[in-house]
VEXRONU-453665 format. One line per 8 residues: their letters; for each residue x, y, z of N, C-alpha, C, O. Coordinates in pm, whole numbers. Each point is the difference from the previous one (the first is absolute). Layout:
a) X/Y/Z/X/Y/Z/X/Y/Z/X/Y/Z | ...;
This chain:
xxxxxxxx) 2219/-1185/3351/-103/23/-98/67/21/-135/73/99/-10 | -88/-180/-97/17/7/-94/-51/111/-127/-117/14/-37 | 273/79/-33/-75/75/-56/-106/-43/-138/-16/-110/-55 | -29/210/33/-74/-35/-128/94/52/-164/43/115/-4 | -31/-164/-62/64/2/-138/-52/157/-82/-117/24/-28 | 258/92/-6/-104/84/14/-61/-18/-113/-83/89/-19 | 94/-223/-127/-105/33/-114/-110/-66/35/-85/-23/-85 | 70/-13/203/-123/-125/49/-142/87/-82/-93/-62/-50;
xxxxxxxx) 104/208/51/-140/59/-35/-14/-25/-199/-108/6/-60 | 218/-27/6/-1/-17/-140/-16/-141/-22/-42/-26/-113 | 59/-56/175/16/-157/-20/-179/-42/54/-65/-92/-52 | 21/172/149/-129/-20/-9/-78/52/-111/-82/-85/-34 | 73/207/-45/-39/70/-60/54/-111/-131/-94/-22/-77 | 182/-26/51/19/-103/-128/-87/-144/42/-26/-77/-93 | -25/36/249/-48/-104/-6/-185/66/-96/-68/-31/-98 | 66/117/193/-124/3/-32/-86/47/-118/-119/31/6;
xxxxxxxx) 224/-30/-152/-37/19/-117/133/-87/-91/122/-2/19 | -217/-68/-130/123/-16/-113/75/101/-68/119/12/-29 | -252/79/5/51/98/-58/143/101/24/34/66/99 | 34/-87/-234/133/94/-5/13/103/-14/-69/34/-96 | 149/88/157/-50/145/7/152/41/-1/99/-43/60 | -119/140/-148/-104/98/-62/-18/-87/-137/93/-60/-53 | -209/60/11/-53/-37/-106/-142/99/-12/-50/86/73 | 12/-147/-211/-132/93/-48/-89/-109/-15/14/-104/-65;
xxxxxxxx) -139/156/156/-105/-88/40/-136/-2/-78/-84/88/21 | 69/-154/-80/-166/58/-29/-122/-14/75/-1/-99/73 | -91/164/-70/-100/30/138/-131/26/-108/15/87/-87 | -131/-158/94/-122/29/-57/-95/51/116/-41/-41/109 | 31/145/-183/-176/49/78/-122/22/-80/5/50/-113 | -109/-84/167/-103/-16/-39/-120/71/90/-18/-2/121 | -51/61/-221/-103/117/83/-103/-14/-142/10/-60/-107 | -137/170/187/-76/14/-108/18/81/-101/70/98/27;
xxxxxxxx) -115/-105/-151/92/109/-106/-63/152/8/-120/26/-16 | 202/50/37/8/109/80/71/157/-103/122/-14/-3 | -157/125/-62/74/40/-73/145/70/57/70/69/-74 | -37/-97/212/100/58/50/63/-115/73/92/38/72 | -126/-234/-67/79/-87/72/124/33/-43/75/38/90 | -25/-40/-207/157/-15/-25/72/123/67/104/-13/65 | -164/125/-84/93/83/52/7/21/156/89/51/68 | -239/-121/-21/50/-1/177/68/-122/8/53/-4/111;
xxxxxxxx) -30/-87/-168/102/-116/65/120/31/-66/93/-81/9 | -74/243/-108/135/-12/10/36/113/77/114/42/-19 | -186/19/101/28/89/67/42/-61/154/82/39/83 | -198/-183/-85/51/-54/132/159/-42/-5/85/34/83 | -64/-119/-202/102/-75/-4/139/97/8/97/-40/65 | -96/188/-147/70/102/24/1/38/186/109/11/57 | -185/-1/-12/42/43/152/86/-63/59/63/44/97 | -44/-193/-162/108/-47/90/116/-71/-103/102/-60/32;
xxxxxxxx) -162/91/-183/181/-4/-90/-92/134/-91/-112/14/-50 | 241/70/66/-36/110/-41/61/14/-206/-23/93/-78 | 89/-200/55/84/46/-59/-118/-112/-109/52/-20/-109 | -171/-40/122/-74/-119/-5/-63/40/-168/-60/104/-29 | 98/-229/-77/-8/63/-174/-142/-75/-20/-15/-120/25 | -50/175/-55/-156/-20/-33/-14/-50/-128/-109/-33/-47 | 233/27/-21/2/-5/-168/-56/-151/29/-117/-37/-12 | 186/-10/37/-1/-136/6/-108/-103/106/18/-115/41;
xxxxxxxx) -107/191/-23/-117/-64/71/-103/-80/-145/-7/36/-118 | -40/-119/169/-111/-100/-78/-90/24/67/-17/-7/122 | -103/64/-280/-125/1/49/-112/-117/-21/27/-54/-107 | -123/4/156/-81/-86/-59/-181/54/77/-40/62/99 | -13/-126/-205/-131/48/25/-80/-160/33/31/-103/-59 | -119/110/147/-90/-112/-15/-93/7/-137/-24/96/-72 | -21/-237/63/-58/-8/-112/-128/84/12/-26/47/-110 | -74/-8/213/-87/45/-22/4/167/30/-90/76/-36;
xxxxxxxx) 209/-36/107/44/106/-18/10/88/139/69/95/36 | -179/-179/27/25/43/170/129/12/79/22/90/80 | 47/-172/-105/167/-12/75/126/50/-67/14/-36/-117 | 65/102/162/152/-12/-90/95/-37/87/-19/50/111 | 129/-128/-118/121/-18/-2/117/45/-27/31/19/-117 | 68/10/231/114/76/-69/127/-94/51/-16/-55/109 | 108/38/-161/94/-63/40/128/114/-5/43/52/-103 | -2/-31/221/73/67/1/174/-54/74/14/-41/115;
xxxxxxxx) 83/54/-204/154/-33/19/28/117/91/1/117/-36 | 28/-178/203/80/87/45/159/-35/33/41/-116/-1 | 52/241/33/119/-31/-20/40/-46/195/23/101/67 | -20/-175/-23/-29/-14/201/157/-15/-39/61/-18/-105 | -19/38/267/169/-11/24/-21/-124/130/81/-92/15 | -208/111/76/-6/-130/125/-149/17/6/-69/87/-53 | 22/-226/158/-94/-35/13/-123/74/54/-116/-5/-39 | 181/87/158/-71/116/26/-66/91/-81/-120/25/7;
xxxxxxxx) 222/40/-107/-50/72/-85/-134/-43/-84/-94/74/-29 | 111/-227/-5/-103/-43/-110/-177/-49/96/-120/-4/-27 | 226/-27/162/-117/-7/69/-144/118/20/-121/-16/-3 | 228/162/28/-29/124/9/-93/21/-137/-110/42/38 | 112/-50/-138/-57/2/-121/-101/-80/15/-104/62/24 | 95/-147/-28/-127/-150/33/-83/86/64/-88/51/-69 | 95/-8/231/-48/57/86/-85/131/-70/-122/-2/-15 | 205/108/-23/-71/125/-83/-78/-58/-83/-120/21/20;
xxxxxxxx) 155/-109/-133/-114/4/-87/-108/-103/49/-110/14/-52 | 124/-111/140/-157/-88/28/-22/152/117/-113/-41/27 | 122/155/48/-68/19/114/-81/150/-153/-84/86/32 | 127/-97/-136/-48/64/-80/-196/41/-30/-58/-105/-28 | 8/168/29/-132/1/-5/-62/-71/-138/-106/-62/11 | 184/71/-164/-19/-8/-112/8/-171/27/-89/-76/-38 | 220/31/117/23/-131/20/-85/-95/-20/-96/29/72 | 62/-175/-154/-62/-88/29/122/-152/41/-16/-79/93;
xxx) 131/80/-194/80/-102/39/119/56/1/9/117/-39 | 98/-180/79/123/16/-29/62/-125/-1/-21/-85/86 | 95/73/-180/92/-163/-28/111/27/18/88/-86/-11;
């Protein structure tokens, strides 16, 4: 029986994204406009990067004023992690999209 390669688990984990890590990702969410969305999606995004700079989030409003948009740069080190983030903010209640 032939062993297995022990980076076989990193060489899958590089098939299954282009993406290069650690890099800083940007992630939009979109909910209804809310006077506390920004600070619960940066409270989500803090639970799992704690160290996570809010300075630099983009806000946008829909034109009629119902929706906002935030685009937020996070700093991910692997795929898991960014996956983990995706996950928190769409299972979010405020949540309508995540890109």
């Amino acid at each position: 029986m032939a062993e297995k390669p022990i980076n076989q688990g990193l060489d899958e984990e590089k098939q299954e994204t282009l993406i290069e890590f650690p890099c800083d990702f940007p992630i939009k969410v979109m909910g209804e406009t809310h006077q506390h969305f920004t600070q619960e999606m940066v409270k989500t995004i803090r639970n799992l990067i704690p160290d996570f700079d809010e300075s630099g989030i983009e806000m946008r409003g829909s034109s009629g004023g119902k929706y906002i948009s935030l685009t937020c740069t996070v700093h991910v080190t692997n795929k898991p992690q960014l996956d983990d983030i995706y996950r928190a903010l769409t299972s979010h209640s405020m949540v309508k999209v995540v890109l």
